[in-house]
N, C-alpha and C positions, 0 to 999 in steps of 0.2 A: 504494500500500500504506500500511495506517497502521499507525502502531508507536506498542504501548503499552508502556509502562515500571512495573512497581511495585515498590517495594522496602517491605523490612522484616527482622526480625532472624531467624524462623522459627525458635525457640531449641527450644521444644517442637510440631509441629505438631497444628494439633487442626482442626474443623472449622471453625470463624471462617477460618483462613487458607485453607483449600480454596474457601470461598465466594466469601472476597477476590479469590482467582485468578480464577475464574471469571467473577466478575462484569467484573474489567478486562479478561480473553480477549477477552469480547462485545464491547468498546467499539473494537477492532479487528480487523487482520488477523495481526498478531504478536504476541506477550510477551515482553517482555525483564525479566526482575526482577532488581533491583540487593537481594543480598544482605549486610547491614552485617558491619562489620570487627570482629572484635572487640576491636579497642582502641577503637573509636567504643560498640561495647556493654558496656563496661567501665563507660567515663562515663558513659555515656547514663544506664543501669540500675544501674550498681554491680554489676555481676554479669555471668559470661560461660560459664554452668556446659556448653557444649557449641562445640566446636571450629569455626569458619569454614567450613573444609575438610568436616565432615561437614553442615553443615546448608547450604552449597552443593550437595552430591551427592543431598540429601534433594530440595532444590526444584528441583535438575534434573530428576528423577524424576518431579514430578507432570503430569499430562495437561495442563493448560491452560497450561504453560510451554513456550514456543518455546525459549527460550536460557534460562541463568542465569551471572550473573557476581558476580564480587563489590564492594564498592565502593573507594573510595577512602579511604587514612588520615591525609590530610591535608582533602583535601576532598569532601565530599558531593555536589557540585554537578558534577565533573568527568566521573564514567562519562556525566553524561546530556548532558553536553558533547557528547562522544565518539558519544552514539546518536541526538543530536538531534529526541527524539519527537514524534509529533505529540498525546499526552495523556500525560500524569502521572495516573495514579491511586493516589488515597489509601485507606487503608481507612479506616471509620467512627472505630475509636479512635486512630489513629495521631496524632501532638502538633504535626504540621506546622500552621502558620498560614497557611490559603490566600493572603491577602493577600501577606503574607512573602514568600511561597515565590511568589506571581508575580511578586512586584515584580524580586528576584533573577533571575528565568528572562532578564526582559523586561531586567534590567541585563547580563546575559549576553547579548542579542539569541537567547535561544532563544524560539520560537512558542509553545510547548508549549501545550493549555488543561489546568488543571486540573481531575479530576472525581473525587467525592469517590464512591466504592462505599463502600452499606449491605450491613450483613447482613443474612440474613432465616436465621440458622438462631438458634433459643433453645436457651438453655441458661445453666445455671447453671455450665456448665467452657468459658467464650467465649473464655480469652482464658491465653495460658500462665502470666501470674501467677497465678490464680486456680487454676489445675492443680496449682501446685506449692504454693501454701496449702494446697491439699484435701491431696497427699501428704506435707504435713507435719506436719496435723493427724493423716492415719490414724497417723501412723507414732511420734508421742508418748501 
């Protein structure tokens, strides 16, 4: 069996992140997405405007998640410790530095490869920043 992993913050869902899903589903037999903390979305983004707990139960929800859990708040690296996959997938915009992030795997003795999922959906509301600029513009 292979098991793929993807995480990200899923603060607004929009279709970029359906596609994401889907596209790592393909690349195995499982999906396990590591949902961030939001004290890690805090710093990350400066910003945490919807609860862990809810945007956990959102992306338990969708069809091409086998499992969803949440991460770590000390370290990032530890859930996939714990699931030891056989791919990490990224999405397209996500700020991870593949190098980085194998070097670390490979300092962990984790196998994992990494593979980087493109979108192919356009649009001018890709991405939940961009959602929440457009509802702030409507709304002044």
């Amino acid at each position: 069996m292979t098991l793929v992993v993807a995480t990200g913050t899923f603060s607004i869902l929009h279709p970029g992140h359906i596609v994401y899903l889907e596209q790592a589903r393909k690349l195995g037999d499982k999906l396990v997405v590591i949902v961030a903390r939001d004290e890690f979305v805090k710093k990350r983004k400066n910003s945490c405007p919807i609860p862990e707990q809810q945007r956990l139960a959102v992306v338990r929800a969708l069809k091409p998640v086998d499992e969803a859990i949440l991460g770590d708040m000390e370290d990032i690296f530890r859930p996939i410790q714990g699931l030891n996959p056989d791919i990490i997938a990224l999405g397209e915009d996500q700020e991870f530095r593949e190098e980085e992030l194998k070097q670390e795997l490979s300092r962990r003795n984790l196998k994992a490869r990494v593979v980087r999922v493109h979108r192919y959906w356009e649009s001018d509301l890709d991405s939940s920043k961009k959602i929440i600029a457009r509802l702030r513009d409507d709304t002044h």
